[in-house]
Jmol script that loads the backbone (N, CA, C; Angstrom):
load data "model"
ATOM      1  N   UNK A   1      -0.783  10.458 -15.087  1.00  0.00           N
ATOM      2  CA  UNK A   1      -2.078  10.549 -14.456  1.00  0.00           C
ATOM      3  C   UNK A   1      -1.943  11.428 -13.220  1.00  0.00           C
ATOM      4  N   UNK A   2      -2.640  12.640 -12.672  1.00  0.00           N
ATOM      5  CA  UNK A   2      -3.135  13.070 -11.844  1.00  0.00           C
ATOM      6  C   UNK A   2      -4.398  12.970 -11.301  1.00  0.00           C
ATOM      7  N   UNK A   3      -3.665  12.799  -9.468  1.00  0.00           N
ATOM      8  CA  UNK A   3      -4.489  12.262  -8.560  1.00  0.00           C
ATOM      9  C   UNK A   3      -4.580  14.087  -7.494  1.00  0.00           C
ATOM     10  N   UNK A   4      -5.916  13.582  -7.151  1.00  0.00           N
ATOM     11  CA  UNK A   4      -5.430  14.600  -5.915  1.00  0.00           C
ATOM     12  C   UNK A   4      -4.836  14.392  -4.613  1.00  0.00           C
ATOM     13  N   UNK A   5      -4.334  15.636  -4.267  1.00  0.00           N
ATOM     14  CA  UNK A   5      -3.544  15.683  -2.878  1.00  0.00           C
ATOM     15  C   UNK A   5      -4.414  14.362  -1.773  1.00  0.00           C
ATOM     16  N   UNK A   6      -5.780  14.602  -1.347  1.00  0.00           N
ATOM     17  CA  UNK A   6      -5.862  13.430  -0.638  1.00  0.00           C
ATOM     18  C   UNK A   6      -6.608  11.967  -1.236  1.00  0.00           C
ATOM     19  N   UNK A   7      -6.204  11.745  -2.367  1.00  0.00           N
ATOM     20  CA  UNK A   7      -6.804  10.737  -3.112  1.00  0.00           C
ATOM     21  C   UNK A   7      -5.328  10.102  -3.160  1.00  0.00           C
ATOM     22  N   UNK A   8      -4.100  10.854  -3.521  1.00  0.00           N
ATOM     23  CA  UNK A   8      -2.975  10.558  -3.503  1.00  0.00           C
ATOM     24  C   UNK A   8      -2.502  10.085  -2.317  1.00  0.00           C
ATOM     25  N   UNK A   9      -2.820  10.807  -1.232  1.00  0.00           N
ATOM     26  CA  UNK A   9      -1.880  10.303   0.265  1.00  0.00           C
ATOM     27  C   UNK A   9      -2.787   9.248   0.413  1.00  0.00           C
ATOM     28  N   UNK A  10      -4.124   8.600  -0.041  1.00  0.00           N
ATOM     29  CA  UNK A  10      -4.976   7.846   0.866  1.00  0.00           C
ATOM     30  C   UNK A  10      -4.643   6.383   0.505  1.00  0.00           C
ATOM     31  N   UNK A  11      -3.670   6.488  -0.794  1.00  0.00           N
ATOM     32  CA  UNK A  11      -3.498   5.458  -1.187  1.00  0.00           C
ATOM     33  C   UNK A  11      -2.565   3.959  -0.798  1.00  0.00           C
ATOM     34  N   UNK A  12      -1.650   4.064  -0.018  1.00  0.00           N
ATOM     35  CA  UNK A  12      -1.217   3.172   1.057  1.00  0.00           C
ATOM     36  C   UNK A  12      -2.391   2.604   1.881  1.00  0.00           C
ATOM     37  N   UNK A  13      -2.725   3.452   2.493  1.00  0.00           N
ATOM     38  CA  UNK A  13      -4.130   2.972   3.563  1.00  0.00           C
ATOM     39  C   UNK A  13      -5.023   2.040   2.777  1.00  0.00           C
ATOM     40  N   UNK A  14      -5.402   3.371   1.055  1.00  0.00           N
ATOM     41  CA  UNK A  14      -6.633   1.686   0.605  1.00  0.00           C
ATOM     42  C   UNK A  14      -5.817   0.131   0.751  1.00  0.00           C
ATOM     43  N   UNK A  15      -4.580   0.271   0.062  1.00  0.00           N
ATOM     44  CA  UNK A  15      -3.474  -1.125  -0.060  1.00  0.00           C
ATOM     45  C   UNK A  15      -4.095  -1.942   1.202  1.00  0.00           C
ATOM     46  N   UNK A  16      -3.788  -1.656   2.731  1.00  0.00           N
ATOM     47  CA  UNK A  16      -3.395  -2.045   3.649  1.00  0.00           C
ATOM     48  C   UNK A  16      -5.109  -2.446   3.603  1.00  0.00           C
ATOM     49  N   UNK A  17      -5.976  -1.594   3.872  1.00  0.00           N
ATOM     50  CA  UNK A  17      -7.300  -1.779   3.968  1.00  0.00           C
ATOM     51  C   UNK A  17      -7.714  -2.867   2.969  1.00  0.00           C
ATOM     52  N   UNK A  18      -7.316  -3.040   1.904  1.00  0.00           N
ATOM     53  CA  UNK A  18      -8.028  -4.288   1.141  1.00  0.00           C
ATOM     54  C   UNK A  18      -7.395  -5.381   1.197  1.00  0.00           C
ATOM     55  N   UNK A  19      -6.095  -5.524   1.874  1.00  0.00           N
ATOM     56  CA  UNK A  19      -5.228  -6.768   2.279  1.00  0.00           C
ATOM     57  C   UNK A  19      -5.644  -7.238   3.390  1.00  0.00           C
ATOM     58  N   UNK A  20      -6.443  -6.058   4.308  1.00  0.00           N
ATOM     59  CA  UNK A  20      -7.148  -6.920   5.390  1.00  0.00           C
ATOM     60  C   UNK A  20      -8.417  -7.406   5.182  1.00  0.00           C
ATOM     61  N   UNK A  21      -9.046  -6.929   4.602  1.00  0.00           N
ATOM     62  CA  UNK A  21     -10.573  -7.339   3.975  1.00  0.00           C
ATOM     63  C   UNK A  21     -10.207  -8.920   3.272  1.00  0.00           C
ATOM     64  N   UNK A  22      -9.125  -9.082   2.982  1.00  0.00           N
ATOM     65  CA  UNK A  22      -9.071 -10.447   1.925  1.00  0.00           C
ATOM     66  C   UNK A  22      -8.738 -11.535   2.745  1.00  0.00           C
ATOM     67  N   UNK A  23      -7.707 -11.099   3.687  1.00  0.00           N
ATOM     68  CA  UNK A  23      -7.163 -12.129   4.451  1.00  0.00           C
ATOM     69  C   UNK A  23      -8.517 -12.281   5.507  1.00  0.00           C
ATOM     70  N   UNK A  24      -9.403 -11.566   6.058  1.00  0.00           N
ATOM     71  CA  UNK A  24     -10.569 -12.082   6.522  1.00  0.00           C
ATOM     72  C   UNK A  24     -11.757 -12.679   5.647  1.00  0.00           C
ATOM     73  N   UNK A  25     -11.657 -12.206   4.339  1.00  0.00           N
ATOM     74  CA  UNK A  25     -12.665 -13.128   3.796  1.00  0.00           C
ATOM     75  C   UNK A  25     -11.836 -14.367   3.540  1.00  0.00           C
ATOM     76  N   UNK A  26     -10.823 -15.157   3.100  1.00  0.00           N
ATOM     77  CA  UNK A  26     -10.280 -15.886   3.370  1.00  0.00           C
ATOM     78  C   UNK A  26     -10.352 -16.650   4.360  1.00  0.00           C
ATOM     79  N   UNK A  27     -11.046 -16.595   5.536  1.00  0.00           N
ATOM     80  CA  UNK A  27     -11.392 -17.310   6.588  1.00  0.00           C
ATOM     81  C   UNK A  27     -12.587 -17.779   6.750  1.00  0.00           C
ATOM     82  N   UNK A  28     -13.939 -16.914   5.797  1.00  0.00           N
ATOM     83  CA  UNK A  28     -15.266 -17.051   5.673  1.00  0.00           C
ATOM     84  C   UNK A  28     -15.436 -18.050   4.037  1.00  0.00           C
ATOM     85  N   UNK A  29     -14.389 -17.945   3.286  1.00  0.00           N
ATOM     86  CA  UNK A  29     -14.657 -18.485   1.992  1.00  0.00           C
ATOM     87  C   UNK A  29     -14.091 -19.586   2.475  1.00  0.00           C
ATOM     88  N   UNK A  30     -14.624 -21.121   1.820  1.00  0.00           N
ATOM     89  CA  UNK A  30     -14.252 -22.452   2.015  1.00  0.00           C
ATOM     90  C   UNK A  30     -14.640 -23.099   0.396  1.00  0.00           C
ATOM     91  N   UNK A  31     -14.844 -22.645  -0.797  1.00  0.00           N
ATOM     92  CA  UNK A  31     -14.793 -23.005  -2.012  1.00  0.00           C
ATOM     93  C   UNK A  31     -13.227 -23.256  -2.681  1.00  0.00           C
ATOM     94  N   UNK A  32     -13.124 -24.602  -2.789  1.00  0.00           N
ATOM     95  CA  UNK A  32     -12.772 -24.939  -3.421  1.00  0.00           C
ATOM     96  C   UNK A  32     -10.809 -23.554  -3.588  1.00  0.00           C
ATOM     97  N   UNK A  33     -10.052 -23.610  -4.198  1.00  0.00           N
ATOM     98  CA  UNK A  33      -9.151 -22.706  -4.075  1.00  0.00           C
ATOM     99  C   UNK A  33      -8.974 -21.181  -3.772  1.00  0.00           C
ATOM    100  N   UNK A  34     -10.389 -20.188  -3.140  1.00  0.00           N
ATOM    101  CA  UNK A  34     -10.449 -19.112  -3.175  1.00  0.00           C
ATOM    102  C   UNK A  34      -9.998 -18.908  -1.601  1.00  0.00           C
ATOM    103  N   UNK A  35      -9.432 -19.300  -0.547  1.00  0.00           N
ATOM    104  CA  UNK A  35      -9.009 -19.100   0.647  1.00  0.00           C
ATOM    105  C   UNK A  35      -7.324 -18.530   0.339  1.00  0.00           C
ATOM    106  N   UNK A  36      -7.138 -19.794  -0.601  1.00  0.00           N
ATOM    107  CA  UNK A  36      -5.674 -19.313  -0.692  1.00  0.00           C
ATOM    108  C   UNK A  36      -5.348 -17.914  -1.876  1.00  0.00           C
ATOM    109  N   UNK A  37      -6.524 -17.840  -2.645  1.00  0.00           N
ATOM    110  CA  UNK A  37      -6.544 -16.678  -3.576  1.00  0.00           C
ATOM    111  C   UNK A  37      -6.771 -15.430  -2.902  1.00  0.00           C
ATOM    112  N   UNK A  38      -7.343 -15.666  -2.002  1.00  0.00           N
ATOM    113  CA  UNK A  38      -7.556 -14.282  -0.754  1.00  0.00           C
ATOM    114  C   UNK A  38      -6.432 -14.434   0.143  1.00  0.00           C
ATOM    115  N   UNK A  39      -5.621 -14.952   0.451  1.00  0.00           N
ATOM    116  CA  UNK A  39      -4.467 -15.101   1.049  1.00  0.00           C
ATOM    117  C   UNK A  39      -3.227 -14.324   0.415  1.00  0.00           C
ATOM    118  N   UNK A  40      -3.582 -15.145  -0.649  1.00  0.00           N
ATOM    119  CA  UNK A  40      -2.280 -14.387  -1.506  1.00  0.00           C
ATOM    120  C   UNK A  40      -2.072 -13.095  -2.065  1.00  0.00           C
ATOM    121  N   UNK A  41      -3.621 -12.662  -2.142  1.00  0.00           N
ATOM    122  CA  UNK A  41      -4.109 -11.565  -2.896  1.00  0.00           C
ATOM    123  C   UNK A  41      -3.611 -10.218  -1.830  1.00  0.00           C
ATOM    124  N   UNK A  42      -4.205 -10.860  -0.360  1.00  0.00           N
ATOM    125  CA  UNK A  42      -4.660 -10.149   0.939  1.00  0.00           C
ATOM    126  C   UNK A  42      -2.664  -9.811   1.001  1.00  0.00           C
ATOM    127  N   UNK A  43      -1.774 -10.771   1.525  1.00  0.00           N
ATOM    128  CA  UNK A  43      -0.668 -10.436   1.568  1.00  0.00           C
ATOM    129  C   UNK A  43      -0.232  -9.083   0.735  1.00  0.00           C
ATOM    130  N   UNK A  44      -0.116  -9.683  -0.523  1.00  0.00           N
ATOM    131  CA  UNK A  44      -0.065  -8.935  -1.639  1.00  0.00           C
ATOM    132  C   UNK A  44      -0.177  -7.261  -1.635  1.00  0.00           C
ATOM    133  N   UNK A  45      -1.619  -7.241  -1.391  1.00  0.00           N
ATOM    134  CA  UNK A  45      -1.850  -5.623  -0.633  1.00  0.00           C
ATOM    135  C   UNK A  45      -0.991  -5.264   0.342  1.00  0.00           C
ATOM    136  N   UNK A  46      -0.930  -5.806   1.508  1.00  0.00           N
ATOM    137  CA  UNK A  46      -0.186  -5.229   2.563  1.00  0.00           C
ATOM    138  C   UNK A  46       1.047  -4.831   2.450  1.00  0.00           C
ATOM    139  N   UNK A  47       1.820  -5.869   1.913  1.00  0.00           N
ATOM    140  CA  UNK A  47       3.055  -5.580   1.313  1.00  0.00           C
ATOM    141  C   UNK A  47       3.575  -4.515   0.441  1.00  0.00           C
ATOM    142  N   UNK A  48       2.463  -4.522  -0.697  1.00  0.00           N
ATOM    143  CA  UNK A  48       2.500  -3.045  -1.573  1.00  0.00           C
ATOM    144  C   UNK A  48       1.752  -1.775  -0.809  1.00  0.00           C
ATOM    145  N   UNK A  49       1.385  -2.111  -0.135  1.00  0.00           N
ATOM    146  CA  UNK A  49       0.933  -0.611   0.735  1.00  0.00           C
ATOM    147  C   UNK A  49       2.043  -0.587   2.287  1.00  0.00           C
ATOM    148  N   UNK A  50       3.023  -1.145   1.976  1.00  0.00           N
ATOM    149  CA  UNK A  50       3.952  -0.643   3.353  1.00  0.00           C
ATOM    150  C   UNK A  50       5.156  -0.681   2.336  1.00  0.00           C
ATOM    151  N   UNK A  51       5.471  -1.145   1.118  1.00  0.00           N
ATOM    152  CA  UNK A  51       6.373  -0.462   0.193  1.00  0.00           C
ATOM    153  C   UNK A  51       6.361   1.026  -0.173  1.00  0.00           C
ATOM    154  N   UNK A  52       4.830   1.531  -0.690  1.00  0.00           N
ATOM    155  CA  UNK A  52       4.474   2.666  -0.763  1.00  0.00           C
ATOM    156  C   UNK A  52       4.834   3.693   0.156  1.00  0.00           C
ATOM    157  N   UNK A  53       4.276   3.416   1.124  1.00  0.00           N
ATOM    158  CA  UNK A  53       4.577   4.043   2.950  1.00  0.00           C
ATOM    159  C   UNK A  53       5.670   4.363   2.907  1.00  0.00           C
ATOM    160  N   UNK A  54       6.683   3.487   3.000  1.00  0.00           N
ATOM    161  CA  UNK A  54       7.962   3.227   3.525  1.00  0.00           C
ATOM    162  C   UNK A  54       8.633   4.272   2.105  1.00  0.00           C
ATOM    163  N   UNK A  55       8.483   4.127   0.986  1.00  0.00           N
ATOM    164  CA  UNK A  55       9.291   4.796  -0.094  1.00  0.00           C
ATOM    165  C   UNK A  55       8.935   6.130   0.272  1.00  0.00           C
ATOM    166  N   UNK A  56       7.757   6.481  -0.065  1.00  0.00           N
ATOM    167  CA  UNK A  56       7.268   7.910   0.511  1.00  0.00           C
ATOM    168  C   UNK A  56       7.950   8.659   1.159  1.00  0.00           C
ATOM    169  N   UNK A  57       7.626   7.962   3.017  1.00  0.00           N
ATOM    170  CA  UNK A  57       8.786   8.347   3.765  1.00  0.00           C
ATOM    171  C   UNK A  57       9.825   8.923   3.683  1.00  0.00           C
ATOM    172  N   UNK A  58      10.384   7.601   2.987  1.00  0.00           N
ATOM    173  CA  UNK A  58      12.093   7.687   2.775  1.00  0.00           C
ATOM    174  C   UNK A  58      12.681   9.465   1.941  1.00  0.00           C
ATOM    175  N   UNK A  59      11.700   9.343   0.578  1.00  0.00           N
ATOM    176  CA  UNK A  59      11.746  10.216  -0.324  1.00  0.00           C
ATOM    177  C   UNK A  59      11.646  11.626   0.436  1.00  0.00           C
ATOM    178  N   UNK A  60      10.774  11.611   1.710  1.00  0.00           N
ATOM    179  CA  UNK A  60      10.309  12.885   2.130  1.00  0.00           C
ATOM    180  C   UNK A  60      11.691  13.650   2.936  1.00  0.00           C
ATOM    181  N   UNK A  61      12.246  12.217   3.858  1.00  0.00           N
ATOM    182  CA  UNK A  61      12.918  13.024   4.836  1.00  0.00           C
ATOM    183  C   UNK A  61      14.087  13.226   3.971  1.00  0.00           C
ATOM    184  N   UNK A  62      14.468  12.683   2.284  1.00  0.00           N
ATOM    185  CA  UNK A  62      15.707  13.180   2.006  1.00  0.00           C
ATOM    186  C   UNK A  62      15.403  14.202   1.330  1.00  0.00           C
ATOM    187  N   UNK A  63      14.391  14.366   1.127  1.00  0.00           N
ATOM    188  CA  UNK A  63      13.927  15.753   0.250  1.00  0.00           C
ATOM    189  C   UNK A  63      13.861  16.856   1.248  1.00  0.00           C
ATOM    190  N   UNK A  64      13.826  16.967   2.244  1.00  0.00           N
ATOM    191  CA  UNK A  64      13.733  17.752   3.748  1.00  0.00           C
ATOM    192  C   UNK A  64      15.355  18.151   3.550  1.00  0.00           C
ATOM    193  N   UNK A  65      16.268  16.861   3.583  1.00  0.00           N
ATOM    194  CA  UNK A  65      17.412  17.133   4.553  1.00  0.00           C
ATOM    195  C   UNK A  65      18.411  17.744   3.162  1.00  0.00           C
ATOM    196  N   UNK A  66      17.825  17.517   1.715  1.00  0.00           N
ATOM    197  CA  UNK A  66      18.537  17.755   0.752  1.00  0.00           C
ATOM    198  C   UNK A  66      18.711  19.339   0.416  1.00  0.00           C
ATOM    199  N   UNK A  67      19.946  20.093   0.145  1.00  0.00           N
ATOM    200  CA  UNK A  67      20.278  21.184  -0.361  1.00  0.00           C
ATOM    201  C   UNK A  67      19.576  21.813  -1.234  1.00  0.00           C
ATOM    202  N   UNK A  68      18.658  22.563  -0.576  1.00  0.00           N
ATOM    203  CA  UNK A  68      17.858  23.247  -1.935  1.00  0.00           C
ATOM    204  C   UNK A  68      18.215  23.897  -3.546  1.00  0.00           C
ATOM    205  N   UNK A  69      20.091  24.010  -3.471  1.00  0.00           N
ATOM    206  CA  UNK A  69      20.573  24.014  -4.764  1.00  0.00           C
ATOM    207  C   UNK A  69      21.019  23.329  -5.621  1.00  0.00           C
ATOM    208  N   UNK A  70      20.937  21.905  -4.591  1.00  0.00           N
ATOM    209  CA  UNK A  70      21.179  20.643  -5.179  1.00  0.00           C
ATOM    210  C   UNK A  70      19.935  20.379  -6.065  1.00  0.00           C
ATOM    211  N   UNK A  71      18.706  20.444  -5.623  1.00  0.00           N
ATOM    212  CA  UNK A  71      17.903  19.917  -6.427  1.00  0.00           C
ATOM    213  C   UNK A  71      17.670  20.242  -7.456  1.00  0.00           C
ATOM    214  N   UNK A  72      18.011  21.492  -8.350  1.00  0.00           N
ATOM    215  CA  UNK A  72      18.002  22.434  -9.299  1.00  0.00           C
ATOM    216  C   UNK A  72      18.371  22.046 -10.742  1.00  0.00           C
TER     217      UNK A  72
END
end "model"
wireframe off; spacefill off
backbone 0.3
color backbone group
């Protein structure tokens, strides 16, 4: 699947952005088991959008520092 250039980079941010949206509705919802389903859900995001981040990163600065005849 192809994404575009900023549909691609924006995608950590949505992660992080809908892990906070959950963990605050989680504070407004009081039915019955959906606090902890937005809890878990909300974590969930954040976590996979600072995995993303963080791999990215990682990938970039060794792709920077790596031998351009190495990669070949």
């Amino acid at each position: 699947m192809w994404l575009s250039k900023p549909v691609y980079e924006s995608i950590p941010y949505f992660y992080f952005v809908a892990g906070i949206c959950a963990l605050a509705a989680s504070a407004w919802l009081d039915y019955s088991y959906w606090p902890l389903l937005c809890v878990g859900i909300g974590a969930s995001c954040i976590v996979a959008g600072l995995v993303v981040w963080l791999r990215r990163r990682d990938f970039r600065r060794s792709y920077q520092t790596a031998d351009p005849d190495e990669l070949d």
